[in-house]
C-alpha positions in Angstrom: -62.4 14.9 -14.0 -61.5 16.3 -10.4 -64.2 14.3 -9.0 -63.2 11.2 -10.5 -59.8 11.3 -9.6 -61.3 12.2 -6.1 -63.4 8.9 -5.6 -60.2 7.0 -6.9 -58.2 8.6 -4.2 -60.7 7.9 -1.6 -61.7 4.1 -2.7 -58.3 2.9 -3.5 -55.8 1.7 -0.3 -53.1 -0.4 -0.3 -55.1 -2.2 3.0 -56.8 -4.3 0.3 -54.1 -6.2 -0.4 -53.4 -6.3 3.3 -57.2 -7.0 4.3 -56.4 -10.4 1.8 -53.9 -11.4 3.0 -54.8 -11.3 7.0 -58.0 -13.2 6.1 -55.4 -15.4 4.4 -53.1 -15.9 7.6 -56.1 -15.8 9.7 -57.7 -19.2 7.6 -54.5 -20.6 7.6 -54.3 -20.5 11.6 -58.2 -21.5 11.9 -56.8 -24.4 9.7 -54.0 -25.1 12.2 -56.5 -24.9 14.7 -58.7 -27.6 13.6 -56.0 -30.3 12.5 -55.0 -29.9 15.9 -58.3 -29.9 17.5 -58.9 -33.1 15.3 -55.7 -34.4 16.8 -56.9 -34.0 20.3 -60.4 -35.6 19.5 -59.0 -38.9 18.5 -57.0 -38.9 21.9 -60.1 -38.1 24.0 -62.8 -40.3 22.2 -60.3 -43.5 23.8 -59.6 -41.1 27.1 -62.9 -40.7 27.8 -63.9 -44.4 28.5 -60.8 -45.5 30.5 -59.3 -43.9 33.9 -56.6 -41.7 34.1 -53.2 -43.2 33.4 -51.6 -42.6 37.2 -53.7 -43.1 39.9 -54.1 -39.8 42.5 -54.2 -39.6 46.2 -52.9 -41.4 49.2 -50.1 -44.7 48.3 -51.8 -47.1 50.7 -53.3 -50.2 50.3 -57.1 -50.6 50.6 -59.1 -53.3 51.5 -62.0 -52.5 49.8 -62.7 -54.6 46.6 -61.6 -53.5 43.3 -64.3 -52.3 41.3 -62.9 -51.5 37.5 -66.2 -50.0 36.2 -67.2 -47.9 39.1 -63.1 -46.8 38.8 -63.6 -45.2 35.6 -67.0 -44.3 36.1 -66.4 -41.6 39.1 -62.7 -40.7 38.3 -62.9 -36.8 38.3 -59.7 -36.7 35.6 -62.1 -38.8 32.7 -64.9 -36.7 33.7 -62.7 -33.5 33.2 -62.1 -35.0 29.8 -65.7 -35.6 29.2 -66.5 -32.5 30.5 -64.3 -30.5 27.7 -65.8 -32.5 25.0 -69.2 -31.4 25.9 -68.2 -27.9 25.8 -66.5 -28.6 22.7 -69.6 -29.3 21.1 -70.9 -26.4 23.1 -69.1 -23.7 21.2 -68.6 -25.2 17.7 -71.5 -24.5 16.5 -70.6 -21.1 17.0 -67.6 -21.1 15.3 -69.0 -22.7 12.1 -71.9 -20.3 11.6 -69.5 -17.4 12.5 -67.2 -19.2 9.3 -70.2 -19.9 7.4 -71.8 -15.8 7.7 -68.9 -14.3 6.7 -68.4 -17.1 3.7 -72.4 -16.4 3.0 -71.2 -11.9 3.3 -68.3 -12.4 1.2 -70.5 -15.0 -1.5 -73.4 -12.3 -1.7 -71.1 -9.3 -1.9 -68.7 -10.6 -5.0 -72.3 -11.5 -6.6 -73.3 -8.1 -6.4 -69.9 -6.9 -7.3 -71.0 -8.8 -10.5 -74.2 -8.0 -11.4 -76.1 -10.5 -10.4 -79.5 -9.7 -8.3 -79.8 -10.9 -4.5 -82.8 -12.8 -6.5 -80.2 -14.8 -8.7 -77.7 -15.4 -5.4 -78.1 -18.5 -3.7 -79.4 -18.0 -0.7 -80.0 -14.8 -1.3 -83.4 -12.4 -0.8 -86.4 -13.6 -2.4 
């Protein structure tokens, strides 16, 4: 009896509850995160193909011709833009596997919590 009461002692902690619900606030700021990533990719996929919106450097007049396409081809603030999309798509990859090992953790751990065999858990051990 004293060793039971012993491993409840040891195994139970009110950071359960707590470990829940920071994996709670911490999906619900990844969430956040996204809608407002989302919100930036619909600005940049129009962004990326025009030149910026105010025109930098000196206020004189030039006499060289105007060349639209070659205008929004080299300016350096739509390449920026271009530029943080690629690494965008750079380090989301990242993220996702990240999300989708500790989802796969979590999935194989509540299976075994119930019984089941890693040979019965999707993607689990063969």
């Amino acid at each position: 009896m004293t060793t039971l009461l012993t491993e409840v002692s040891v195994t139970y902690s009110p950071d359960h509850v707590a470990d829940g619900q920071k994996l709670s606030a911490f999906l619900d700021a990844l969430q956040r995160d996204v809608d407002e990533l989302r919100h930036f990719l619909t600005i940049y996929d129009e962004a990326v193909t025009m030149p910026g919106r105010y025109q930098s450097g000196g206020g004189g007049s030039s006499t060289a011709p105007v060349r639209p396409t070659e205008r929004v081809a080299l300016d350096d603030r739509r390449c920026s833009l271009q530029l943080e999309l690629n690494r965008g798509v750079m380090w989301m990859p990242r993220a996702i596997a990240i999300v989708r090992g500790v989802t796969s953790s979590m999935d194989r751990t509540l299976a075994d919590w119930e019984g089941e065999s890693a040979h019965e858990v999707p993607g689990g051990l063969s």
